[in-house]
N, C-alpha and C positions, 0 to 999 in steps of 0.2 A: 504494500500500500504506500502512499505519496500523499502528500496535504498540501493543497492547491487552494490557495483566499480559504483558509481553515476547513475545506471540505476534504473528506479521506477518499480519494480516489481507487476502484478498483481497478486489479491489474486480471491478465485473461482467465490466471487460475480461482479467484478468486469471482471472477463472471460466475464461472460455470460450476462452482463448487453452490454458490447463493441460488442459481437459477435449478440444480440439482433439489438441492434441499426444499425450496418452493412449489415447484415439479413432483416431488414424493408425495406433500404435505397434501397439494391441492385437492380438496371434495373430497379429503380423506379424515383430513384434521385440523383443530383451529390452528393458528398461525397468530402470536401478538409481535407486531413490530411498532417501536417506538422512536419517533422520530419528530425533529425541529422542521425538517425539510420540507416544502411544497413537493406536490407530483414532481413537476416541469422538472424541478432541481437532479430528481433522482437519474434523470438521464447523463447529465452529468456526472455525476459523480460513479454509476455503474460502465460509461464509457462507452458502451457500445447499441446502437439506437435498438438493433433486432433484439438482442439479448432484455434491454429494458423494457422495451416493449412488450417482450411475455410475461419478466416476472412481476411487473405492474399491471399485466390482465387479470395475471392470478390472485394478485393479491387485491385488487379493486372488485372483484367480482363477491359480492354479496359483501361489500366493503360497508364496517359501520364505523364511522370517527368519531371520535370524544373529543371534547374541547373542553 
């Protein structure tokens, strides 16, 4: 990992190890992730658009946020 303007950027193994894990979890089991970051941001910082893009369908899907 790398910290770019204080975000922790991932690197490729770390893509696929996160999108792995969310892939197992999905319509299988909860998932809590907790986080400062807007959506938009997470593309950033996961690096790579396809890859964000699944683990953000997965996890947006029957998505409930607390505030």
């Amino acid at each position: 990992m790398y910290i770019t303007e204080n975000l922790v950027n991932l690197n490729q193994q770390q893509r696929l190890d996160l999108m792995e894990i969310i892939e197992d979890r999905h319509a299988k089991a909860s998932a809590i992730i907790a986080s400062q970051l807007l959506m938009a941001s997470w593309y950033d910082v996961i690096g790579e658009d396809t890859i964000a893009d699944a683990i953000l369908d997965r996890l947006s899907m029957d998505l409930t946020e607390s505030t």
